[in-house]
Structure formats: structure tokens, C-alpha cells
N, C-alpha and C positions, 0 to 999 in steps of 0.2 A: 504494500500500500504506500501511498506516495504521502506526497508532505503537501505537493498543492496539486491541481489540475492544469487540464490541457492549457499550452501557452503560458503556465505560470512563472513569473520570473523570480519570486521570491518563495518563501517559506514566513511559516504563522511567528506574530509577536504580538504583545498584549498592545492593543490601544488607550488601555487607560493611562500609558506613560506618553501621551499625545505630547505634551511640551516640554517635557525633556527630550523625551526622541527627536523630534522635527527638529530643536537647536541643533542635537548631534549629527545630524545627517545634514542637517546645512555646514557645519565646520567643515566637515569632511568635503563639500566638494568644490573644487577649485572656482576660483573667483570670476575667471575667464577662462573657458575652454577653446581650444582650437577647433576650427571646421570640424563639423563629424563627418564620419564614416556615413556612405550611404546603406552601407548595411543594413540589415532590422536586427532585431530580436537580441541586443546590448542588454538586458535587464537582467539576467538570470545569474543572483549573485549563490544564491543556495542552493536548493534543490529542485532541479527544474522536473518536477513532474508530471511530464503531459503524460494524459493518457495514450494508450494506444492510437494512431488514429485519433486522437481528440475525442470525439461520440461515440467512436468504433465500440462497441462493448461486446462482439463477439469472441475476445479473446479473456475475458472476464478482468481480471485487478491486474493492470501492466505497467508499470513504471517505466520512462523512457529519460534518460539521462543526456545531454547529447555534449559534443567538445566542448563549445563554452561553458556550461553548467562546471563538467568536470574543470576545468579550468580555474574557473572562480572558485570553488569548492577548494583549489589546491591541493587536490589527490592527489596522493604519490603510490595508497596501494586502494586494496577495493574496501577497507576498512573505510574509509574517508570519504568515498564516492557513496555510498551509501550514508551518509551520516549524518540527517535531520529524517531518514523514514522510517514511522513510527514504530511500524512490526516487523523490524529488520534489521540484522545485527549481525554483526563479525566477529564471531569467538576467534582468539587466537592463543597460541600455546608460546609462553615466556622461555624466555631464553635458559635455562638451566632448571625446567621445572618439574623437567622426569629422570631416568635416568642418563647418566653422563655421555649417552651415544644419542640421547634424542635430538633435533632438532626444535628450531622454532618459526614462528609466521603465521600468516591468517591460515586458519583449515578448513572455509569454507565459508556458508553463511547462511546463518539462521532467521526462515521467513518462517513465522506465524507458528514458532516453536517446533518446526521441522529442522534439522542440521544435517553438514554429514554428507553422508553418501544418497540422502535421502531428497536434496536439493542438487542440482543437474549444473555445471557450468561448463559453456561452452561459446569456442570461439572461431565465429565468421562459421556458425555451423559446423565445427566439428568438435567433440568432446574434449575437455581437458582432463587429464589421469584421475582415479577417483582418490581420495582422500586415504589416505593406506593408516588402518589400524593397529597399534603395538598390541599384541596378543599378552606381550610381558605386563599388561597392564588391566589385563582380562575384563577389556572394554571394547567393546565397537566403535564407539564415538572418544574414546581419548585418540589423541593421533601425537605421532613425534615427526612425521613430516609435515611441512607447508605444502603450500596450494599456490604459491605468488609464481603462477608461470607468466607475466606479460607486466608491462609498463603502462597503465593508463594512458599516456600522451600518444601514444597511438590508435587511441578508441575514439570513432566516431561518435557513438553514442552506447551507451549499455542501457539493457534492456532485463527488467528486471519482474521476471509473473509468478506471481503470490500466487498458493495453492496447487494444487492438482495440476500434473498439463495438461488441455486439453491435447485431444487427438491432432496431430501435426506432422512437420518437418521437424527434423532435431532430433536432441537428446530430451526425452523428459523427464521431469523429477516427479515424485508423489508428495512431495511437501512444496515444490516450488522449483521454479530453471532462473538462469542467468545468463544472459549472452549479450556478448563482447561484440562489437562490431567496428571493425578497424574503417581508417580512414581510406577515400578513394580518392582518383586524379577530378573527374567531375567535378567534385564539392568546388575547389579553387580553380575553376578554368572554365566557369559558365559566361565571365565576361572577360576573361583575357585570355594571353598563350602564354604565360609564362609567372609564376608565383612564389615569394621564398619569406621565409622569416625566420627568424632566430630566436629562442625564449630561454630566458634566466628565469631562473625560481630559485626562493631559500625556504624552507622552512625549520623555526628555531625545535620545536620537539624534537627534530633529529641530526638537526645541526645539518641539512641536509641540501645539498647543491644542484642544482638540473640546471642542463645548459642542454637545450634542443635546436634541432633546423630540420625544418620542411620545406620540401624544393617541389614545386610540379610543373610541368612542360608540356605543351600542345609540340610534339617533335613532329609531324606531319598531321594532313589532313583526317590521318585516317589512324592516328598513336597517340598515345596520352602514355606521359609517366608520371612517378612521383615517389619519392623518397623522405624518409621520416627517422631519422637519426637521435637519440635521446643519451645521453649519459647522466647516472645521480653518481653520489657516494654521500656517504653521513656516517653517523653514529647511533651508539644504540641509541634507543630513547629515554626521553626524558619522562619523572614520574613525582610528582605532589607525596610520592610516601619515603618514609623516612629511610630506607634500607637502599644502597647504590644498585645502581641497576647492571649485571653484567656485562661488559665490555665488547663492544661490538664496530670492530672495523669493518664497513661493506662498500660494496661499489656494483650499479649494474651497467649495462648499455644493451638498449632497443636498437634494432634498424627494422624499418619495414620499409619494402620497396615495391613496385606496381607497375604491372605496364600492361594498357589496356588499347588492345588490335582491333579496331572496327574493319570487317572482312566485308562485309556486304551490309544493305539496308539495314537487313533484318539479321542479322548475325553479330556477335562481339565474343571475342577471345582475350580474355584475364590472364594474365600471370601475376604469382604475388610469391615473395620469400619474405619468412616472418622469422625474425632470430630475436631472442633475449639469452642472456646471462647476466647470474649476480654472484658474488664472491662476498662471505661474511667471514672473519675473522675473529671468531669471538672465547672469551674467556669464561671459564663459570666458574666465577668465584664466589658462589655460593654453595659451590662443593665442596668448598675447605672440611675435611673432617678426618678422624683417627685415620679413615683407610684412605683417603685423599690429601694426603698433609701438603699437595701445594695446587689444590683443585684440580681443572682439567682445562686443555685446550681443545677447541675445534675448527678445522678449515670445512666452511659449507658451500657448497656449488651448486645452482640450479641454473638446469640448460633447457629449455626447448625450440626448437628447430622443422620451423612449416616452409615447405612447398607444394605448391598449391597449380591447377588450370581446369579455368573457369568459360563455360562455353553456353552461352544466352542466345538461343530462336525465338522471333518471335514471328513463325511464317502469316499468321491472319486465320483467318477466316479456313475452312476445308478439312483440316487434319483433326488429330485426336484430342489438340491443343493449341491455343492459340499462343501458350507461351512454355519454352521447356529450360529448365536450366539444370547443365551437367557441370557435377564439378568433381576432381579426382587429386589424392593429395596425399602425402607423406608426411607425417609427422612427428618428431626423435623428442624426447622428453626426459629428464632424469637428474635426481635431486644424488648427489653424494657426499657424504657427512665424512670426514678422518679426525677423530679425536685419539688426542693423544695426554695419559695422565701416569706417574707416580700412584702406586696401590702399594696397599700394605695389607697382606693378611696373613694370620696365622705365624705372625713375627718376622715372615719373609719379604722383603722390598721388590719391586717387580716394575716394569715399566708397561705399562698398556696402550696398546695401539690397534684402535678398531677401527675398521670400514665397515659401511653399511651405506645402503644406497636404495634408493625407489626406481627403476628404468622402465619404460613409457613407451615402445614405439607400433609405430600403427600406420596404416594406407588404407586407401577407404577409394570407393566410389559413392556417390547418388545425385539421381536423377530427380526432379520437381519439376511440375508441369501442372497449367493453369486451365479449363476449358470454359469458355463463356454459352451457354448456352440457348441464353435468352436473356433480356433487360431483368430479370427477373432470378436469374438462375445460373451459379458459379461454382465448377465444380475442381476441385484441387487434388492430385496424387500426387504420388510419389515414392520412391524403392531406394535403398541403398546398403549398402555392403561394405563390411568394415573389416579387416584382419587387423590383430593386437597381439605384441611380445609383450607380455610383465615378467619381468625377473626384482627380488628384493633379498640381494645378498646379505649377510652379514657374518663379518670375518674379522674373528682377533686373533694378534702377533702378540702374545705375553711375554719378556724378557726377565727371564732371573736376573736380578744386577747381580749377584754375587757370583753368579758361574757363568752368565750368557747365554744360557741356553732358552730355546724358543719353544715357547708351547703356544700351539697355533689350532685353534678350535673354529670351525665353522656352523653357523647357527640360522643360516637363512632361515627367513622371519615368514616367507611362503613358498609352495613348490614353483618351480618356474610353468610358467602359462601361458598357453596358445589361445585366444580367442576369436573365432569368426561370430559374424552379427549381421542378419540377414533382415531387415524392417520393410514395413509397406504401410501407408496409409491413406485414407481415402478421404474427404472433408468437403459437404456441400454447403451453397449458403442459397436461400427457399425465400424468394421476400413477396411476400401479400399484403392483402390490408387487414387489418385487427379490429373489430369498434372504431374504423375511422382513423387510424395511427398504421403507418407505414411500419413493417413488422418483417424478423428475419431468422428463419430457425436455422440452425447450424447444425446438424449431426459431424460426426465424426469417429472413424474404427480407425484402429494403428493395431499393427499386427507383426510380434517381433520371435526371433528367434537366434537360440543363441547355444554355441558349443564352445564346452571350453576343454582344451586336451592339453595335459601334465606332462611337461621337458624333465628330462635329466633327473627321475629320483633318487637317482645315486647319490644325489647331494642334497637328498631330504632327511632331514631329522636325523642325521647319523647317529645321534646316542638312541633312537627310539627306532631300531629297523623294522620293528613290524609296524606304524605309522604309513610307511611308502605302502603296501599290501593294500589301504583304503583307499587308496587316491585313483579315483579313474577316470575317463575319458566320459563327460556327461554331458546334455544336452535338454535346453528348457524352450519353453514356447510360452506366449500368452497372447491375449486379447486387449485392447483395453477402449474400450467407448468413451465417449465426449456429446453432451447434448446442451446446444445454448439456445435461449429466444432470447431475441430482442428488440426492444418496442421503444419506438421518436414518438417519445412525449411531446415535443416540442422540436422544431429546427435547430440540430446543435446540441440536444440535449434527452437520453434516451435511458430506458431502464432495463436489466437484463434479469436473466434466474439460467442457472447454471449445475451441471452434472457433469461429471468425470470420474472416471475409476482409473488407477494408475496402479502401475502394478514395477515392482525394484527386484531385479533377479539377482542373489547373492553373488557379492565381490569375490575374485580368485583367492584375495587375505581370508574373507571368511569363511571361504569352503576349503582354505590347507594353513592358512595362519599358525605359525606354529610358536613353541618358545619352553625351554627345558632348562631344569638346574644342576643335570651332570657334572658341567663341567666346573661346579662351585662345592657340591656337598663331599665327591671324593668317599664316598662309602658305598657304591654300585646303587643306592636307591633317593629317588630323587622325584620332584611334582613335574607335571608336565602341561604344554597347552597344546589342546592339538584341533585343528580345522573339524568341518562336520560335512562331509559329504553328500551328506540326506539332508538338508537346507532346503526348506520350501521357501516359495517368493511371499515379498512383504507388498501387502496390495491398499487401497485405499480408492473409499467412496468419499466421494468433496460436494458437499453443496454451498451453494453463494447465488446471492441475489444484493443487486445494487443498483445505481442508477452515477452517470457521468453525464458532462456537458457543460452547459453555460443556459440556467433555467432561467434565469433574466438579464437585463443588457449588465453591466459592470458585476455580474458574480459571477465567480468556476463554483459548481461543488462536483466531489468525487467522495462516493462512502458506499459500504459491501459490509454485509454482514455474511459470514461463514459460519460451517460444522463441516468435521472432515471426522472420517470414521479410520482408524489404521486398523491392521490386522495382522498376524505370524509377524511382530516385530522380531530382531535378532539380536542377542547378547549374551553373553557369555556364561554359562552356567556350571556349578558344581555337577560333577558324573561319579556315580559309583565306582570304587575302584577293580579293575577287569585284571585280576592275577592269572585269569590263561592267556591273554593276549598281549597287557603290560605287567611281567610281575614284578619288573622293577620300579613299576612309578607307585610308590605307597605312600609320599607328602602328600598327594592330591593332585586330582585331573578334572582336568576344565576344558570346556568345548561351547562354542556357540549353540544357542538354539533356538527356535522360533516358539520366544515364551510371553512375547508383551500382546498387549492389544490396547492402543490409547485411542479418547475424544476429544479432538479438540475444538472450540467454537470461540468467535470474538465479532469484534466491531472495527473498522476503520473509515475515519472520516478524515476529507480535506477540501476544505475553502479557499476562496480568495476573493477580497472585494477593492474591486478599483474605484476609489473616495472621489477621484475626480468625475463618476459619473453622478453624482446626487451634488457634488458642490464645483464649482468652476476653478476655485481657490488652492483646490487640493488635486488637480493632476498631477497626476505623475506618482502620488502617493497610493501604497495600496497596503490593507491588512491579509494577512493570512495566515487560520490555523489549522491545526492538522494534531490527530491522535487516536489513539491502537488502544484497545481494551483487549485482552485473552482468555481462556481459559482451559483448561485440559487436564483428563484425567487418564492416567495406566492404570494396568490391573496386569498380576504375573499371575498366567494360566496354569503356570506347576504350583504357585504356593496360594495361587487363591489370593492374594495380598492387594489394597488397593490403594492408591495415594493420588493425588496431584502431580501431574508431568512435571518434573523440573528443568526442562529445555524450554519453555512457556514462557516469553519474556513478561516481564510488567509491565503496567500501564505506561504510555508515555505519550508525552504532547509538547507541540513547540509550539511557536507562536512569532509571526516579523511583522514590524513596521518597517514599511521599503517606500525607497524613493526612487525612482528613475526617471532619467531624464526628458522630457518629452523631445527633446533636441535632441538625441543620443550622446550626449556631450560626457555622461557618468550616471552612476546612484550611489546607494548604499543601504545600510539595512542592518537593523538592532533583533537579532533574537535571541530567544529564551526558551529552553528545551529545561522541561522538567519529566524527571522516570521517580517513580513512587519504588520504594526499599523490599526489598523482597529477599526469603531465605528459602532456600531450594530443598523441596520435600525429601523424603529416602527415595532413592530409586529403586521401585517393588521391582521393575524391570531386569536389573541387572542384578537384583535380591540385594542390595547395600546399604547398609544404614551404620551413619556415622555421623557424629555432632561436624557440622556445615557455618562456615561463613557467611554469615545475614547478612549480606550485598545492601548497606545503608542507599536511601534515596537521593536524587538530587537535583538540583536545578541550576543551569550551569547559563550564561548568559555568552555571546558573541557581536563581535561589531564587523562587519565586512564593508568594502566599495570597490568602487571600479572607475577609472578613466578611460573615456576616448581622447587621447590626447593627437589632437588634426585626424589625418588620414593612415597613418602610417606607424600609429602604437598605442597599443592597448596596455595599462596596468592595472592589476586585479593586489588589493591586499586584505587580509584578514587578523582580527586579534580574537583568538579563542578562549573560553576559560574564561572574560574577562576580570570575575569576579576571585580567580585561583582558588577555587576551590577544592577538595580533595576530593576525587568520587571513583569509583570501580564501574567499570563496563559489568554487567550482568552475563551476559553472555560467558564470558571468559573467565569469569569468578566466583561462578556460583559452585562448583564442585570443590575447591579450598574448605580442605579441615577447620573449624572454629582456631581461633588462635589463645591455643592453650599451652604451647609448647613456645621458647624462642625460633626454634626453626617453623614452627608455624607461622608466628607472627612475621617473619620475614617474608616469607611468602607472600603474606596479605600484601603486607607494603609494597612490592615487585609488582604489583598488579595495578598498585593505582595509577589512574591514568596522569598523562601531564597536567600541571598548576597552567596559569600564563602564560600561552605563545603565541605566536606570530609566524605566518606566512607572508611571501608577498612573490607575484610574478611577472614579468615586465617581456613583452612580445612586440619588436619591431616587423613590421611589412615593409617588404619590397613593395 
């Protein structure tokens, strides 16, 4: 759910600081501006939430981000691009806050209390790697790798759909998708042949430098290029709590590059190369302890690597379709962690040196295609075909300091994995008249299939050899329907009601995710974690009904009330111990398994009212609020047990006074984002119960603006936090033990988010 509606340029702030605010936002804008840009749409200092399409409401709750927004926003990962929407959030895992091999970074993102692997991201339509589960942690949703495959500055716009997917193209999620969609040569070459700029950005949370250029080129009549070049580097981040934050030297660089072939009228040929990498350096020096007496280091690398061609008919009128679009692609992926630390056990000193690593790669076809088949009747296919390598190694080099010698253990964290993925879907749009109101029913089937065959068990579970004996070569299918109406109340402004069932076929981590303590107990018997083979899929019926648009001249409203039903959720469970088949694992054995079933139901509403249409005095000023109410509850089918979800964010609502200029000259804009305090129930699901950090409330204020300064630069800056407050992201901190311990309480403090800071970005045009 978004923070404001189609065309909104602002996000909600309370109006009853009328005259404070207006002083504030008159300081802020320069006294004289240079010529504007003849551009439009310079307003969008926060969260630009158009909806889909504006009135479109066939795709039910869609949030639509686009450059500028992210821009102004001054995102650097997708924590930030997302960050005034009310039911949506970015858990992320801290730097040193699992074991000494884990990584850290955003691991996803949590819409409407969906997270995980259970939320879909993807980019320019193809999947990004799922979210990979530490089994040593006998959780499906803790994770020790990130998800940060790409750099904002090269996103056109991200698009962000709460709930269920409907039936479509894509990847869908059963809690919610996300998709990235990079920039093209078009956008900057509708009225010239030739476009470049340069963008500096700092922001002080992470002490963090972007120096950008995007180049695009009409190189003949019939070529378009364009290139999109990004470097940051920074430091870890910054935190309002009182414990230092682990030490983190990184640096990445984006290129995207495009070169787009018009062959005939009706024909166009894409090529795109997408490269990122980032390099973190960081210390955990919160791992000081008896068996770590000089913590640990780790070098972290995340690569992914797209080639991409892209092939758009559009012959007319006679064929199957009036419009087909094929596109086939290669894409290498792969996060690898090397730490290296001083251990002490059993009075012996020893030098530890692990690899472990996530690896991603995959090549795909599909095809999409559009048929019109009457003013009235619009019907959309489409098929595609996916091959996938996962491999997730992990390998440690032990050094006895005292003698030298290397003991060298391998523990791959799942079996290596072949997956092909065979999809189809089919999606009509039916429009009649209703009582008078122009009306449009949407059906939609997506129909998927998928094999996944087990690489190289020789190097499964070596201390557990009958483990490899379970793993075989399987293959799932499902159905999943989508049914939408929808009805124009008005011109511009339409009401819908919606159905979808979705359905998430277990990850290759959680049908072989493994993880043993052999090579620690040294007594032949030891706990084990091991994959579940017999994994049925986790499915989900979504209903929502809302209404979008613009119901009279100077308002947007945009507000959806939902109930989503889950079902065979998956997580990790106590097993009886099997003495014929393991007789050495007697500490205990754990396996995932299809034990939850949650509800969850909420509200989301977002306004905007332009002041200058009731008074002549106040153009250019507008209000807009926006906020998420939830609710949801699990129940574990083995223990009968029932609680409260606790991936369920809290209430939240922000609220901006914005100014823009009616001359595009600049604005600016005062908001106030308050989240109500919340402590996150047991999870019956995964059977855990344990005294939890009560995640206090908070209400956090920001001041943003922007210049058009003449024709030729744009600068956007921000102060967040204004008030430096101390508060915790919910998302990311609701599973922290109570802080009873010092090492608890340290903990807590690593989490709080930053006090006071400051972005600012300044982009020259050619």
C-alpha cells in the first residue's frame, strides 16, 4: 500500500502545524530561481505512489515508484525506496548478529506481514535468487545472506503489489512481488539525440559517496543507446544506540548498458548487460569473546551479472496477437563471504578460515503476447522457461597454531540443485456496463511446473551419509486462479473486489538445507539439521476490495481492505530420533515441515489534497496522509498452539505538508511518520517461545526539498530523524531476546536505527 495516490508528489503531514510548516518550507526555497525545466512532474519529494495505471484497479494494491521519487527519496538500497509505505518494510540482518560466517543486508521485504521467500523480487522480469535460509538457525525466515543484488540509480521505476499475485507474467509471490525496472534509451531521447549527466550524492548515515553518469545516444535513425554507470563506497552505518556498530569498509559499482535496434515498423530488438558488485570489509567486533579473543574478520562479495535480448512485434490486426514480446537471458549471481578468526577451544588456539557462499545462475526464455479482440475484450498469454544452478558451499580451513596442521571440514549448507520451470498463463479483461458504471472482470489461470534434480551428493552431509539416500530427483505442479471486477464510479476514479490463490513451491535450502555438529562434539554422536523431501507447497487464498482514483477535483484517495488465508506454512520442527537410519545423531534432529497455517487481515488508506483547489492563496501546497492497520493470527497444526503472527507489522501512518512549485522552480515538504510499539508474540509456528524485545513506538519527523536550478541541475536534499530520536525498525527487531543479558542489551543497541542525518544529491544535465 502506498503512502499517497496516482500522480502524488508528496507523502501525509499533519496540517495543524499550518504556520510553522509554511514558514519552513518558504526558508527553504531559494529567493530567485533560474528558468525551469520544461519538464512536468518536479514534485515528488517522498513517496511517489501512483497507483497502477492511476484508476487501473485490475491489478488490485500496486505501488509504483519511479527515478525521480527514488531520487528525492535518496535511496541507496531498497530499505529507503520503500520508506514512508505504511504496510511495508525491510527487515535486514546486522552485521555480526548470527554466527561468525553469517553475512549481512536487506533479506527481503515484508508486505502486509508476508516476508521471505514468500514475497517475489524481480528484475526487468526475471527472478532474483530466493532469500537462502541458515538451517544452523532452525528457521526458514532467519537468513545470513542479503538480497542487495542491484543499485537503485539504475531503476526506472519499482513497482511494488501488496498481496497475492494475481495470475500474470512474472514471478509471483503469495504475500506480495516487487519488481525493479531499469532504465531505457527512450525515456531521455523523446526530444533530442543525445543526453548525459552526472550525479553526486552523500548521505551522512553511511558516510556514503555516489558519483553517477548516464549517457544516451540516438546513434542512427534506426539505434538508441545508453549507459548508466554508478559507483558508492561508505561505511557501516550509523545508529542512535549506544553500542558501536561493527566496522564496515564497502564499495559497489552498477553499469547498465542498452542498445535498442529498430529493424522494421513493427519490430524492435533490445540488448541490455546488467552488472553490479559490492565489496564489504567488515569486522565483528562484537564477537570478542573467551573463544574469539580478537573477534573475526570478513571479506563479503556480491556479484550479479545479466545478459539479456529483447524482441517486441507488434504485426496489427490478423495473427494470434497483436502484440508478442520475447525475451531470453543469462543470469550469474553469487554472494561469497571469507571470514577469517582466532578460536580457542578446549585450551587449543587455532586459526579459522571459512568460505561459504550463495551461487545463483540461470537462463531462461519467455514469451508474452497481447490479443485485442474487440473494444470491449483483451486477452493476454504467455509461457516461459527457466533453467537454475544453486550451489551453497560451505568450507572451513582450521589451522592448529601450534603444529600447522589443517583440518579442513566441509559442510554445504544444501545439496547442489538443478532447477527447470516451465509456466503459462492466461489473463482476460471483459468490460460491460454494470447499473450504469462502465465495469471490467478480469479472470486469470497461471499454471506452473517445476523439477528440481540433486548435483554431486558426494558432497552432501559427509558426516551424515545416509542423509544423501533421501534426496531425489522430484517434481511439483500447481494451478493458481486470479478473479478481479472492476467498476468507474466516477471518471478517474473506480472501485474493485478481488480473489487470488497463490501457491510457493519449497526452496532447494528447504527441501536439502542441511547443518551438523560432528565436527565440534568429537564423540561420534552429535544433532543434526536435515532438509524434508516430502515438502508440500504453501498456498494462499487473498481477498481485497478497494477503490483508487481522484473522487473529486483537488483529492487522490487510494484505501483496500484485505484477509489472506495461508496454509502448509514451512518451518523447522523437532523429529523423533530415527536410531536405524541416524544412530548417530542422539543431541537432536530437526527438519522443516508444513506445520503453520496463518490469517491475516488489515486496512490501508492514502490521500492527498491539493489546498490550492478550495483556496487561490495556497497553490502549490498540498496535505497528504496515509496508514496501515494489520492483523494476523498462526496456529501450529502439530501442537494445536495459537498466537498472533509476529511478522505482522504495527500500525503506522505518516502524514506531509508539501509545497511545490507551480513554476517548477522547487518544493519541499515536512513529514511525520508515527509506528505504534509493539512486542512480537511466540512463534507457535516454528514452536519458540522466548522472552522478546518490545520494539518501543515512535514518531520520527523529516524535512526534505528540491531545486530546479535553470535548465541544467537538479538538487534534491533531505534531513531525517529531525527530531534524533532513538527508535528500532520493527521488522528487523522484533525477534531480539528481551535485554537481560549484556550481550543482549548490545544487541538491542546495534539495531537502533540512525539519530540525525542528512542526504543531499546534486545532478547536472547536458
Amino acid at each position: 500500500m502506498a503512502a499517497t495516490t496516482s500522480g502524488a508528489r508528496h507523502t501525509a503531514a499533519p496540517f495543524t502545524l499550518h504556520a510553522v510548516t509554511l514558514a519552513v518550507l518558504t526558508s527553504l526555497l531559494p529567493a530567485h530561481a533560474a528558468d525551469a525545466p520544461a519538464t512536468p512532474a518536479l514534485g515528488e519529494i517522498l513517496v511517489k505512489a501512483k497507483r497502477d495505471d492511476s484508476g487501473n484497479t485490475r491489478n488490485g494494491a500496486t505501488t509504483v515508484i519511479d527515478a525521480e521519487q527514488i531520487g528525492k527519496n535518496n535511496a541507496i538500497d531498497l530499505a529507503n525506496i520503500a520508506r514512508y509505505s505504511p504496510l511495508v518494510s525491510v527487515p535486514s540482518a546486522a552485521s555480526g548478529s548470527g554466527n561468525i560466517w553469517d553475512g549481512a543486508g536487506n533479506t527481503g521485504i515484508n508486505i502486509r506481514g508476508a516476508e521471505g521467500n514468500r514475497v517475489s523480487l524481480q528484475l526487468d522480469g526475471i527472478a532474483l535468487p530466493d532469500a537462502a535460509p541458515k538451517p544452523d538457525a532452525n528457521s526458514t525466515n532467519a537468513f545470513g545472506i542479503g538480497r542487495d543484488y542491484f543499485d537503485p540509480e539504475t531503476f526506472r521505476e519499482v513497482r511494488i503489489g501488496s498481496g497475492t499475485s494475481p495470475a500474470g507474467a512474472g514471478t509471483p509471490g503469495i504475500g506480495g512481488a516487487v519488481s525493479f525496472i531499469t532504465k531505457t534509451p527512450e525515456e531521455y531521447l523523446t526530444t533530442r539525440k543525445l543526453y548525459a549527466d552526472y550525479k553526486f550524492g552523500y548521505t551522512s548515515d553511511h558516510a556514503q559517496r555516489m558519483h553517477a553518469v548516464t549517457a544516451a545516444a540516438q546513434l542512427s535513425d534506426d539505434l538508441q543507446g545508453l549507459i548508466v554507470g554508478v559507483h558508492r563506497d561508505g561505511e557501516q552505518g550509523k545508529s542512535k544506540g549506544g553500542t558501536p556498530q561493527n566496522p564496515d569498509d564497502w564499495s559497489s559499482d552498477a553499469v547498465l548498458a542498452k542498445l535498442n535496434w529498430t529493424l522494421t515498423r513493427d519490430q524492435k530488438l533490445n540488448f541490455t548487460v546488467d552488472n553490479y558488485k559490492a565489496q564489504h570489509d567488515l569486522v565483528f567486533a562484537n564477537k570478542l569473546a573467551a573463544s574469539y579473543p580478537e573477534g573475526a574478520t570478513q571479506d563479503a562479495r556480491t556479484e550479479r551479472t545479466r545478459y539479456s535480448i529483447e524482441h517486441h512485434y507488434t504485426p496489427g490486426a490478423g495473427l494470434l496477437f497483436d502484440t508478442l514480446d520475447t525475451r531470453a537471458y543469462t543470469q550469474n549471481a553469487s554472494v561469497v563471504d571469507q571470514t577469517r578468526a582466532s578460536y580457542i577451544t578446549g585450551g587449543q588456539p587455532y586459526l579459522r578460515n571459512i568460505s561459504t557462499g550463495f551461487y545463483n545462475n540461470s537462463k531462461g526464455l519467455a514469451l508474452d503476447a497481447t490479443k485485442q479482440l474487440d473494444p470491449q475484450t483483451m486477452l493476454s498469454y504467455g509461457v516461459s522457461y527457466e533453467q537454475q544452478e544453486s550451489r551453497r558451499p560451505w568450507l572451513e580451513d582450521r589451522t592448529v597454531i601450534k603444529t600447522g596442521a589443517h583440518q579442513v571440514t566441509m559442510k554445504n549448507r544444501m545439496a547442489d540443485m538443478d532447477t527447470d520451470k516451465l509456466a503459462a498463463y492466461l489473463r482476460g479483461e471483459f468490460g460491460f456496463t454494470l447499473l450504469g458504471h462502465q465495469a471490467t472482470l478480469t479472470p486469470g489461470l497461471r499454471a506452473e511446473r517445476r523439477k528440481l534434480t540433486p548435483k554431486n551428493l558426494a558432497a552432501y552431509l559427509i558426516a551424515v551419509p545416509s542423509a544423501a539416500k533421501e534426496i531425489r530427483e522430484e517434481t511439483d505442479s500447481f494451478l493458481a486462479p486470479s478473479l478481479n471486477l472492476s467498476v468507474e464510479l466516477a471518471p478517474g476514479f473506480s472501485t474493485y473486489a478481488q480473489y487470488s490463490r497463490g501457491t510457493r513451491l519449497p526452496t532447494a535450502a528447504e527441501r536439502t538445507g542441511t547443518y551438523d555438529s560432528f565436527s565440534y562434539t568429537a564423540t561420534g554422536n552429535a544433532y543434526a539439521v536435515l532438509g524434508n523431501p516430502n515438502l508440500q507447497k504453501e498456498t494462499s487464498n487473498a481477498f481485497e476490495i478497494g477503490v483508487k482514483g481522484a473522487p473529486a477535483n483537488g483529492v487522490e484517495l487510494s484505501a483496500s481492505a484485505f484477509y489472506t488465508r495461508y496454509s502448509n506454512l514451512i518451518e523447522y520442527a523437532a523429529q523423533p530420533l530415527d536410531p536405524v537410519n541416524y544412530p548417530t545423531i542422539t543431541f537432536g534432529l530437526y527438519r522443516p515441515e508444513n506445520v503453520g497455517k496463518a490469517n491475516t487481515k488489515g486496512i490501508e488508506v492514502s490521500s492527498r489534497f491539493l489546498l490550492g483547489q478550495w483556496a487561490e492563496a495556497m497553490k502549490g501546497y498540498s496535505v497528504a496522509l496515509a496508514g496501515g492497520i494489520s492483523q494476523g493470527t498462526a496456529e501450529n497444526r502439530l501442537t494445536g498452539k495459537q498466537a498472533d503472527l509476529p511478522s505482522i507489522q504495527p500500525y503506522k501512518a505518516n502524514a506531509t505538508f508539501a509545497y511545490d512549485d507551480p513554476a517548477l522552480r522547487g518544493g519541499a515538504a515536512f513529514v511525520v511518520s508515527t509506528v505504534r510499539g509493539k512486542k512480537a508474540a511466540d512463534d507457535v509456528i516454528s514452536d519458540t517461545s522466548a522472552a522478546r524485545f518490545a520494539v518501543p513506538g515512535s514518531t520520527v519527523m523529516d524535512v526534505t526539498a528540491y531545486w530546479n536550478i535553470g535548465k541544467h541541475a537538479v538538487l534534491n536534499a533531505g534531513i531525517y530523524n529531525l527530531g534524533d530520536k532513538k527508535y528500532w525498525d520493527y521488522a528487523s527487531a522484533r525477534s531480539l531476546p528481551a535485554g537481560t543479558t549484556a550481550a543482549t542489551l548490545a544487541d538491542i543497541e546495534r539495531y537502533v536505527r540512525p539519530g540525525r542525518n542528512y542526504a543531499v544529491n546534486l545532478k547536472v544535465i547536458y
